[in-house]
MARTI-646510 format. One record per residue (C-alpha): chain; z negated, y, x negated. Coordinates in nm, 3 decimals, padded with zeros to 5 digits. Layout:
# MARTI-646510
unit A	w Z	v Y	u X
...
This chain:
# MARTI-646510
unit A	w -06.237	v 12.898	u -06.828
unit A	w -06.058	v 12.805	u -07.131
unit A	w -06.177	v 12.627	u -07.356
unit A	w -06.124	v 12.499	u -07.796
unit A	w -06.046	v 12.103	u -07.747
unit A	w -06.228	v 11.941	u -08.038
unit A	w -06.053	v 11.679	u -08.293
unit A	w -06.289	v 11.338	u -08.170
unit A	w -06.131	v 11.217	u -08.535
unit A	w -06.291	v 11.474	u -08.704
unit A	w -06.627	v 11.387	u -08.608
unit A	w -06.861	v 11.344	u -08.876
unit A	w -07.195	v 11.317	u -08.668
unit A	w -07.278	v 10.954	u -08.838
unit A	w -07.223	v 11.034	u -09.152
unit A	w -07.402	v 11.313	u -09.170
unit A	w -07.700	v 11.138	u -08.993
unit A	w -07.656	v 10.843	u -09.281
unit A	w -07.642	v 11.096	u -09.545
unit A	w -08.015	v 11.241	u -09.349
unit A	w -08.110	v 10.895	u -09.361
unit A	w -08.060	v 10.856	u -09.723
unit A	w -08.250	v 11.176	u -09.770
unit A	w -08.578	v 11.044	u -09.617
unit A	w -08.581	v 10.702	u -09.754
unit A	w -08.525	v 10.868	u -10.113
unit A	w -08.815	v 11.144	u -10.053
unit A	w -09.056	v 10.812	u -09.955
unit A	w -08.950	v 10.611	u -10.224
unit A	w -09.016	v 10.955	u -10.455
unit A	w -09.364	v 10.985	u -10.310
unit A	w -09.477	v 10.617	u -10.356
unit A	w -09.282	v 10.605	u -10.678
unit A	w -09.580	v 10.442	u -10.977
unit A	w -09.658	v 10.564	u -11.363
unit A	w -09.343	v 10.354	u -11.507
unit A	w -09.095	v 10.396	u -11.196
unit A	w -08.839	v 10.615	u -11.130
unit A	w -08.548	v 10.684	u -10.849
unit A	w -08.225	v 10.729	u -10.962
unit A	w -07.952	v 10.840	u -10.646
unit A	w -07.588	v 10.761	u -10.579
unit A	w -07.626	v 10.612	u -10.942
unit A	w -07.558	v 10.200	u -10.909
unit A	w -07.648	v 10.244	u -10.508
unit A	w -07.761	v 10.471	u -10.278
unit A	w -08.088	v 10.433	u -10.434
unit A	w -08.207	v 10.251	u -10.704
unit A	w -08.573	v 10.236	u -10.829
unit A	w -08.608	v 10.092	u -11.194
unit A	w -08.920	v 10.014	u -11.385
unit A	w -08.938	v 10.057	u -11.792
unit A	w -09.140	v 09.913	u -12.074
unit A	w -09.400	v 10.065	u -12.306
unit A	w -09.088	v 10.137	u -12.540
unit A	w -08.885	v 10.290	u -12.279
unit A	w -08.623	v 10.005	u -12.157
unit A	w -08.551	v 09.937	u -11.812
unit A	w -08.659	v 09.574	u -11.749
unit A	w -08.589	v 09.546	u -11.395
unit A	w -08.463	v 09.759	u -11.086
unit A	w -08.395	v 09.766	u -10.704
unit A	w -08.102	v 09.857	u -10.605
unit A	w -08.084	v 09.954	u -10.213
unit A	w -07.774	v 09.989	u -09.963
unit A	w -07.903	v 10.248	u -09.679
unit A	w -07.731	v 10.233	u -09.375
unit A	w -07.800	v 10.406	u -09.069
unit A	w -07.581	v 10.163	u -08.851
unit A	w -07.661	v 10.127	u -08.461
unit A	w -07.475	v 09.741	u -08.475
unit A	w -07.669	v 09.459	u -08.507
unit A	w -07.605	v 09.314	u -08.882
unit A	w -07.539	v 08.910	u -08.953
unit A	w -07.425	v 08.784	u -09.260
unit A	w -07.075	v 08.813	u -09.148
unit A	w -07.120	v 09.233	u -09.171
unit A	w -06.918	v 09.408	u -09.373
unit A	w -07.287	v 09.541	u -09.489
unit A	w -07.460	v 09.227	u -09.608
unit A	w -07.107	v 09.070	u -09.758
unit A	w -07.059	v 09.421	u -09.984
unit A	w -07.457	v 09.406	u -10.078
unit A	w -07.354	v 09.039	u -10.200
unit A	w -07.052	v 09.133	u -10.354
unit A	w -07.218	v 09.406	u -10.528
unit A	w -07.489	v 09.239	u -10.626
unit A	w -07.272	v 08.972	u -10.825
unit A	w -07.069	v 09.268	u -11.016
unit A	w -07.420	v 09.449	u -11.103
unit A	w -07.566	v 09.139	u -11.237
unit A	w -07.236	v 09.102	u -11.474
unit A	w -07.270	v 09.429	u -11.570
unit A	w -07.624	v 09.467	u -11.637
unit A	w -07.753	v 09.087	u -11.825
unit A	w -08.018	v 09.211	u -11.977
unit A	w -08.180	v 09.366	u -11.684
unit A	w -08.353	v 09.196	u -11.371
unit A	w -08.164	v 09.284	u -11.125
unit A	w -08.261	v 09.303	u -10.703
unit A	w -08.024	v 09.398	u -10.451
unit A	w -08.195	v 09.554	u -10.057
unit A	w -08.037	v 09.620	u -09.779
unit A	w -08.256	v 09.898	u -09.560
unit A	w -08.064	v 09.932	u -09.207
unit A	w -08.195	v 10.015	u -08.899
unit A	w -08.038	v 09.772	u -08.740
unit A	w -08.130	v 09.475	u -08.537
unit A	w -08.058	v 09.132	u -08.698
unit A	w -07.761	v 08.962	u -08.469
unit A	w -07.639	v 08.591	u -08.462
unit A	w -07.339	v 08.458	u -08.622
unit A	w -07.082	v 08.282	u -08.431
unit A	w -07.005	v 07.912	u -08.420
unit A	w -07.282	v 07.847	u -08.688
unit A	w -07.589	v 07.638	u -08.612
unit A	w -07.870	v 07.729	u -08.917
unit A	w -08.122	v 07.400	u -08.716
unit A	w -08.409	v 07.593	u -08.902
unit A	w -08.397	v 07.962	u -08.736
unit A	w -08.214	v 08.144	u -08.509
unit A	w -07.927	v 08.375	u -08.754
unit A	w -07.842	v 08.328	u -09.098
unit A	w -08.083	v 08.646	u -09.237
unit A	w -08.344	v 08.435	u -09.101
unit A	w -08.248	v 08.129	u -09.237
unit A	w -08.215	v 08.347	u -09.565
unit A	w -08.598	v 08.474	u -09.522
unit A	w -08.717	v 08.107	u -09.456
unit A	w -08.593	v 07.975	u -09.750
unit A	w -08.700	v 08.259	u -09.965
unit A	w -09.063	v 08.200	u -09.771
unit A	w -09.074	v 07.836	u -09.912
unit A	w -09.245	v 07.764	u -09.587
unit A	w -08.991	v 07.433	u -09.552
unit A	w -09.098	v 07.116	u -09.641
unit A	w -08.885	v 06.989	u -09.976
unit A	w -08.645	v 06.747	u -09.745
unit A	w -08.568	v 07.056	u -09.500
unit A	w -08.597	v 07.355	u -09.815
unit A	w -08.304	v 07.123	u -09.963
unit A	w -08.092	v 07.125	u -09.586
unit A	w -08.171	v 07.467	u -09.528
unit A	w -07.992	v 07.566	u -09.895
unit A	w -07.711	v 07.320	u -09.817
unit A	w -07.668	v 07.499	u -09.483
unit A	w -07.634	v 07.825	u -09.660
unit A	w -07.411	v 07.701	u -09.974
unit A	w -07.156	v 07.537	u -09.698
unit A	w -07.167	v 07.863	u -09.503
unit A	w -07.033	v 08.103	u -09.802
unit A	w -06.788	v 07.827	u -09.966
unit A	w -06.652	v 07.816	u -09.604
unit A	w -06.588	v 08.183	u -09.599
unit A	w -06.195	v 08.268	u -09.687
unit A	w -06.283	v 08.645	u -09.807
unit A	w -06.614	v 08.563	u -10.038
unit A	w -06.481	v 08.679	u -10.434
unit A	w -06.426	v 08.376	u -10.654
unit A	w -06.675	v 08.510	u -10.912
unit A	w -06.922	v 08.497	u -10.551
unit A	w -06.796	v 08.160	u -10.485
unit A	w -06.816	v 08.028	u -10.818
unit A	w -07.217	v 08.152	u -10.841
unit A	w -07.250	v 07.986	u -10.546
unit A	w -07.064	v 07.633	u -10.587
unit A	w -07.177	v 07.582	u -10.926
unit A	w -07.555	v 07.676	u -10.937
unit A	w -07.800	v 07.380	u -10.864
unit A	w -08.056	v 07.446	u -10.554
unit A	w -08.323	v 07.554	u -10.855
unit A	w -08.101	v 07.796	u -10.948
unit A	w -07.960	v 07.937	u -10.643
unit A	w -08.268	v 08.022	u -10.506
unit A	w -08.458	v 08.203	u -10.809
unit A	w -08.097	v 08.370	u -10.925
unit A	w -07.932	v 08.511	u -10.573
unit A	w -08.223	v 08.427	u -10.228
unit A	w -08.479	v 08.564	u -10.410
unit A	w -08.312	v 08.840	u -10.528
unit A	w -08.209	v 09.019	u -10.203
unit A	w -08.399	v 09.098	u -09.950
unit A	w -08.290	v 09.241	u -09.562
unit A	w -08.528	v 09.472	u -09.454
unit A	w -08.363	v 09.543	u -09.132
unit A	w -08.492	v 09.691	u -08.818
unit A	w -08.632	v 10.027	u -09.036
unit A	w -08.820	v 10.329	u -08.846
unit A	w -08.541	v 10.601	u -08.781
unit A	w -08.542	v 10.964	u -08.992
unit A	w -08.780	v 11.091	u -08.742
unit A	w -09.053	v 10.814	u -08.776
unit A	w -09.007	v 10.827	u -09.151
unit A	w -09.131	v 11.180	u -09.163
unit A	w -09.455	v 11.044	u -08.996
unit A	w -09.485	v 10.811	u -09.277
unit A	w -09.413	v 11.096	u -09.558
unit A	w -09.704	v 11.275	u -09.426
unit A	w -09.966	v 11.004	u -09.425
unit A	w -09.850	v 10.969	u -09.806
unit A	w -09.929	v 11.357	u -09.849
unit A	w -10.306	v 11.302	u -09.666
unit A	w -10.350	v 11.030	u -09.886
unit A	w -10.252	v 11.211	u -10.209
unit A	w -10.537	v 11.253	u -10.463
unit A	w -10.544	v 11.625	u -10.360
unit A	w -10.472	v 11.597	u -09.967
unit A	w -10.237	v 11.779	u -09.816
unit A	w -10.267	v 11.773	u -09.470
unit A	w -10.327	v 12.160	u -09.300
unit A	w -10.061	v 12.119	u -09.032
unit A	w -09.864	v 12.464	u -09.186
unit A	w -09.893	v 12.330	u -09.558
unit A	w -09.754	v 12.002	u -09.456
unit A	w -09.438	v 12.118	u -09.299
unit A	w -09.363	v 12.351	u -09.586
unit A	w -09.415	v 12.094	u -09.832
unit A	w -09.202	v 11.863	u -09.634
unit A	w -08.918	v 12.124	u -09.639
unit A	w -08.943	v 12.200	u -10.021
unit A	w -08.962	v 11.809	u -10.122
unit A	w -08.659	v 11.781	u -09.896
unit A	w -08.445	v 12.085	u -09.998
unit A	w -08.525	v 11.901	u -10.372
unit A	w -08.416	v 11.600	u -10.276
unit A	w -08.086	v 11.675	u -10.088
unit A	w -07.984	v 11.880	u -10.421
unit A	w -08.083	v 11.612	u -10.634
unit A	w -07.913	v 11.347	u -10.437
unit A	w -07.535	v 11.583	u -10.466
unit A	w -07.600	v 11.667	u -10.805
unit A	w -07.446	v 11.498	u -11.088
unit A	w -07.588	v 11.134	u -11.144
unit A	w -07.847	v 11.026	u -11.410
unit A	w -08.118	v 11.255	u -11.343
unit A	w -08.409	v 11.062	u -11.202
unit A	w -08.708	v 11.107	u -10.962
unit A	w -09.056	v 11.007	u -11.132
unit A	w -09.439	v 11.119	u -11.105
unit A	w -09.348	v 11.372	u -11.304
unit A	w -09.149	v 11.610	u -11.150
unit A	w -09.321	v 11.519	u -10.817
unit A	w -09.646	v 11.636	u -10.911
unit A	w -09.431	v 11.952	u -11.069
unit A	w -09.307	v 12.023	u -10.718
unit A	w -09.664	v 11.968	u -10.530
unit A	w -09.845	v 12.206	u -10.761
unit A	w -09.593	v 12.439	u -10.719
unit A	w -09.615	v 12.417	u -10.341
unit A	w -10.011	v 12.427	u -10.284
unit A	w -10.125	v 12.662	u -10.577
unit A	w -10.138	v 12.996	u -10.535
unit A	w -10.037	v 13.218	u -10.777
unit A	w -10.239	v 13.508	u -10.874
unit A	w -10.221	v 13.786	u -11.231
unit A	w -10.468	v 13.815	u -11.434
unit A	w -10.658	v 14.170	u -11.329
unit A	w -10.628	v 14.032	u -10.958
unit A	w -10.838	v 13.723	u -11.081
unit A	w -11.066	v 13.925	u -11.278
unit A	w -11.142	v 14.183	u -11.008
unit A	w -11.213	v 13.858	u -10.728
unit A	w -11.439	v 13.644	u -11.004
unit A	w -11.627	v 14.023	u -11.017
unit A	w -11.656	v 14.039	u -10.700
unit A	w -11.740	v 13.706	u -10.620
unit A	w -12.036	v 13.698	u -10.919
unit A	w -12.138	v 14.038	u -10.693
unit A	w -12.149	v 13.844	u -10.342
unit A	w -12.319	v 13.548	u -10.494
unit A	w -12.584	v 13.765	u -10.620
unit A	w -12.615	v 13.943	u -10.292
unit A	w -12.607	v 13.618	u -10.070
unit A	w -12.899	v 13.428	u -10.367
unit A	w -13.090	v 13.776	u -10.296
unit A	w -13.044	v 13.718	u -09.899
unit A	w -13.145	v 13.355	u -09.859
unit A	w -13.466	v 13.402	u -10.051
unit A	w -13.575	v 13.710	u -09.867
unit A	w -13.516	v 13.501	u -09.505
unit A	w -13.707	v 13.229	u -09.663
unit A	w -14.004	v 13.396	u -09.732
unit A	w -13.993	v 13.540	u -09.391
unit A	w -13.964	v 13.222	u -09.194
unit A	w -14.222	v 13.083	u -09.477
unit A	w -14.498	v 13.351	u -09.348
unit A	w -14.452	v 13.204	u -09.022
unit A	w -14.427	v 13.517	u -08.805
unit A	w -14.632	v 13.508	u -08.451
unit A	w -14.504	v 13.659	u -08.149
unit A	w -14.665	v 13.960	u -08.152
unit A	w -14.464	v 14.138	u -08.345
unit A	w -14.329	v 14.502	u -08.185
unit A	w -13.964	v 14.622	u -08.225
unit A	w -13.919	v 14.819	u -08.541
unit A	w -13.594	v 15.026	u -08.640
unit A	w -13.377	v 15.000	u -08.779
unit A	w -13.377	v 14.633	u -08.636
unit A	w -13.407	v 14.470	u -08.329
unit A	w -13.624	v 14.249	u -08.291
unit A	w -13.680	v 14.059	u -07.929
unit A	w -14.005	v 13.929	u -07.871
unit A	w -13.971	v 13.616	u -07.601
unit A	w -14.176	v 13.575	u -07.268
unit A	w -13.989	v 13.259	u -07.142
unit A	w -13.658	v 13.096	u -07.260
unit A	w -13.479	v 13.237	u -06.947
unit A	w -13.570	v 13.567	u -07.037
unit A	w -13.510	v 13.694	u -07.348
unit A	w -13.272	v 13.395	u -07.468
unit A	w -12.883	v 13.446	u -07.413
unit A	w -12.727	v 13.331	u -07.080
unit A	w -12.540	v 12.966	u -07.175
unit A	w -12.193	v 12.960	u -07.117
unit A	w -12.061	v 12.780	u -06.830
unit A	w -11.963	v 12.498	u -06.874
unit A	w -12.169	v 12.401	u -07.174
unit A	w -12.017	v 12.090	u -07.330
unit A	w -12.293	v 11.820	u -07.448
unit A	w -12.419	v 11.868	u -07.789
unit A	w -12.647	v 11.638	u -07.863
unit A	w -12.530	v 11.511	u -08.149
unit A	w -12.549	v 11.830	u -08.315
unit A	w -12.847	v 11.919	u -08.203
unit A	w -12.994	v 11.613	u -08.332
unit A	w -12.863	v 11.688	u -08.710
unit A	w -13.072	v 11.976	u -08.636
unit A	w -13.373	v 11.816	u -08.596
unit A	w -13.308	v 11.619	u -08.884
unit A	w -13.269	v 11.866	u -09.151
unit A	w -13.569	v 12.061	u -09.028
unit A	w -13.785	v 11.747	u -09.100
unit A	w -13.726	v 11.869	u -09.477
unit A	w -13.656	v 12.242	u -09.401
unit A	w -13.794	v 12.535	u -09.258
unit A	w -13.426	v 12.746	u -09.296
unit A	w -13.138	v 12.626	u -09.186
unit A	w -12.766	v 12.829	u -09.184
unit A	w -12.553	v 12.733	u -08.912
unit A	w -12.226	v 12.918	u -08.985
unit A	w -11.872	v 12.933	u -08.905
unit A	w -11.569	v 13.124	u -08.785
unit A	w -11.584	v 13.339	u -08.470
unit A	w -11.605	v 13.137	u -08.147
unit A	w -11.719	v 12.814	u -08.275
unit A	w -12.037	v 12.794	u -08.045
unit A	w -12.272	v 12.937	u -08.349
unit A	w -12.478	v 13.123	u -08.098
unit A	w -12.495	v 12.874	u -07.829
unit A	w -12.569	v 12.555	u -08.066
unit A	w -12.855	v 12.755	u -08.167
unit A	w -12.953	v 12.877	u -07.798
unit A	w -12.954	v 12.500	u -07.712
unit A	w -13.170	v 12.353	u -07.955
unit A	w -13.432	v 12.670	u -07.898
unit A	w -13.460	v 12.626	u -07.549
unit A	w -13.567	v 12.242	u -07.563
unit A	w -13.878	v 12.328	u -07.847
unit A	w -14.239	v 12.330	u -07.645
unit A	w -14.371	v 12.651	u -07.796
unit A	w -14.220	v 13.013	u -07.803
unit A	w -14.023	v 13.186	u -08.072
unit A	w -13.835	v 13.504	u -08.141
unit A	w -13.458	v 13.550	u -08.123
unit A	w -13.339	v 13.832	u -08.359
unit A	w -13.011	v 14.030	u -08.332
unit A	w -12.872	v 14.154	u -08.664
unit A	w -12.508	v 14.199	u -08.526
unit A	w -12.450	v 14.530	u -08.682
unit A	w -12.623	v 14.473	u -09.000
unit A	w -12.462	v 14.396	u -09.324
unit A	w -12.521	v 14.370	u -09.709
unit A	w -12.803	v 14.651	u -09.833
unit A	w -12.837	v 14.759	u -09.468
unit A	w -12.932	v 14.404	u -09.406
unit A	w -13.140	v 14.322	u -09.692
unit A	w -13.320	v 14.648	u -09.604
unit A	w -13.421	v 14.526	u -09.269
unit A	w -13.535	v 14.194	u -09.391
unit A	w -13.755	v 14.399	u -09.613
unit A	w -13.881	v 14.579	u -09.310
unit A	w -13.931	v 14.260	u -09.090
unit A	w -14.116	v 14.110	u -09.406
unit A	w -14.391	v 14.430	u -09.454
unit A	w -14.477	v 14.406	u -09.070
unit A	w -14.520	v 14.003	u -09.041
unit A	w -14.739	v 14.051	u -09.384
unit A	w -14.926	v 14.359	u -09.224
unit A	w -14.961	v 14.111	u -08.897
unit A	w -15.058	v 13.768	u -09.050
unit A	w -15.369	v 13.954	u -09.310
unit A	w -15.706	v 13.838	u -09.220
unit A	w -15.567	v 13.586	u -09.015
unit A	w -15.728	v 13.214	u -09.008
unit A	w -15.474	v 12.996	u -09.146
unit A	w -15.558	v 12.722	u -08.929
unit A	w -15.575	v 12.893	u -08.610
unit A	w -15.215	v 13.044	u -08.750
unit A	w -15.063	v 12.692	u -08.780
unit A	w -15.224	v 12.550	u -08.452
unit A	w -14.986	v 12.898	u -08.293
unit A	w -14.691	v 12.880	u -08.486
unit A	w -14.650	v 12.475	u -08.437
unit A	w -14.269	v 12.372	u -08.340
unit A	w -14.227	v 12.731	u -08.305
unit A	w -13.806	v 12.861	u -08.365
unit A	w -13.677	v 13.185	u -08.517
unit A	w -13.330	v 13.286	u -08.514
unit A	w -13.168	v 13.522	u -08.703
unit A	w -12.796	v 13.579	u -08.424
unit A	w -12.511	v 13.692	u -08.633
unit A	w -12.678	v 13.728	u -08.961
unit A	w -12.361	v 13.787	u -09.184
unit A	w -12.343	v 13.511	u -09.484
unit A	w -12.093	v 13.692	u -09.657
unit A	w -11.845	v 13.927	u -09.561
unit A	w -11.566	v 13.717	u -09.430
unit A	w -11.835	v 13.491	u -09.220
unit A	w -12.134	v 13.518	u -09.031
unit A	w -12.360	v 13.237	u -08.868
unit A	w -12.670	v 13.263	u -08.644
């Protein structure tokens, strides 16, 4: 079979997963980004987040190298002696500005050649110590002397490098260049940052975190992002335009006679629901015996035993105890409870359940074809005959009977786009 023979030069596979890198890192920094920050892109680094004053002035920024390198970096990488080099011409160019320089890799610290630090294993360790002031004084002044000899030592540092270096006291040295660069090496990959991305979005004010609406929001804040980043340089990432982007993801859009048609027909269903709960309440309120007959239009099962006239539970029939016991409690302050929920959430059985372990009987109603005035007209019905039933009766005889007594209404509809036993 024959076959194209690819150009191996050609190959731009790590680039393009740097470039991916660089993508995630910037829509992170975007989403953690405070009031006064902003991200700038390919603009002094790969990314650089800068922080302003009440007037509007930059006072200080982070600038940050990305590299998506597989090598392990020492300070003798090309990486970490360009992040110093760079760091030196940004300060120049920027004195008025406090200036930090990061290198985010996700790469493995390695150890430099020939070079014994005493105090830590590599020289990015050495660099962390020091920064830690963990040393005592005697060894925090060796430790800096270890690091000064190892730069004036190096043939290809840049004199103005070497000259910050050779001429700034230990004081100096370490608040002007260690404590202004930092190694954060050994990152998560692309694929574990996106885990991280969506933690930010649950923790948002407004949570976002409906499996669906996460990966679209994902995809729009990253389609953003990649544009920004090739666009032309200057434009910044803030709050702003974040919360611009969100809205614009998670809000639906609706005109105006849509909206006024649903808020009529909502004010309708309200009305219609308010109607419904109080004529069930004054049902359950008259506290109906068993002795009531069937009546039509409704259905009305009158219960012998629980194994009877009660539905069949499914098998198996997971514990639900717990459930059963929020039951319990809200009928210590209720006599009308809705359990409700979409179809096939155990509605019906949850109520089976905590029917079948009350001492005395009760009735089990099914309203399954019954809906809106059809509905309310059958309650209305149900209501005459308990009333016609309960006159004349002793009320305490009427208590002592209905005691602990349960009845269910089985898929009474709520609304019209719900229903609950």
């Amino acid at each position: 079979m024959i076959e194209l023979v690819p150009d191996i030069e050609r190959h731009a596979g790590h680039i393009i997963r740097g470039y991916n890198y660089q993508a995630y890192q910037t829509l992170l920094a975007w989403l953690q980004c405070g009031e006064n920050e902003e991200v700038l892109t390919e603009f002094v680094e790969d990314l650089d987040l800068v922080r302003r004053d009440a007037i509007g002035n930059i006072t200080d920024a982070e600038l940050t190298q990305i590299k998506n390198e597989k090598k392990r970096v020492t300070l003798n990488s090309k990486s970490a002696k360009d992040l110093i080099e760079n760091f030196i011409r940004h300060k120049k160019r920027n004195p008025d500005i406090l200036l930090f320089m990061r290198l985010c890799s996700v790469s493995d610290r390695g150890k430099e050649r020939n070079v014994d630090w005493i105090y830590a294993d590599n020289g990015l360790d050495l660099w962390d110590l020091i920064k830690s002031r963990k040393l005592s004084a005697n060894d925090q002044t060796t430790a800096i002397e270890i690091l000064k000899n190892f730069y004036t030592k190096k043939a290809n540092i840049s004199k103005n490098a070497l000259t910050l270096i050779q001429k700034s006291d230990n004081k100096i040295f370490l608040r002007d260049f260690v404590d202004r660069i930092s190694w954060d090496t050994g990152q998560s990959s692309y694929t574990d940052i996106e885990n991280d991305i969506k933690q930010v979005l649950a923790d948002l004010p407004r949570p976002i975190n409906d499996p669906r609406e996460v990966i679209q929001v994902i995809n729009s804040l990253w389609y953003y992002v990649t544009h920004f980043i090739a666009d032309k340089p200057g434009k910044t990432l803030n709050k702003t335009n974040l919360e611009a982007v969100l809205s614009e993801e998670t809000t639906a859009k609706i005109d105006r006679e849509r909206l006024k048609n649903l808020t009529a027909d909502s004010t309708k269903t309200a009305a219609g629901v308010n109607n419904l709960e109080k004529m069930v309440a004054l049902l359950l309120n008259e506290q109906a015996t068993k002795h009531i007959q069937d009546a039509m239009p409704f259905e009305v099962i009158e219960r012998q035993s629980f194994q009877s006239n009660f539905p069949v539970l499914p098998k198996p029939c997971i514990d639900r105890s717990q459930e059963l016991l929020k039951i319990q409690e809200a009928f210590g302050n209720f006599c009308f409870l809705w359990i409700h929920g979409s179809t096939g959430y155990g509605k019906t059985t949850l109520a089976n359940l905590y029917a079948r372990q009350k001492p005395n009987t009760g009735l089990w109603f099914r309203l399954r074809n019954y809906s809106d005035f059809t509905l309310i007209s059958a309650l209305q019905k149900i209501h005459e005959i308990l009333s016609a039933q309960l006159k004349g009766r002793d009320i305490v005889v009427l208590r002592k009977e209905t005691e602990g007594r349960v009845y269910i209404l089985d898929r009474l509809h709520r609304q019209k786009n719900g229903s609950g036993p």
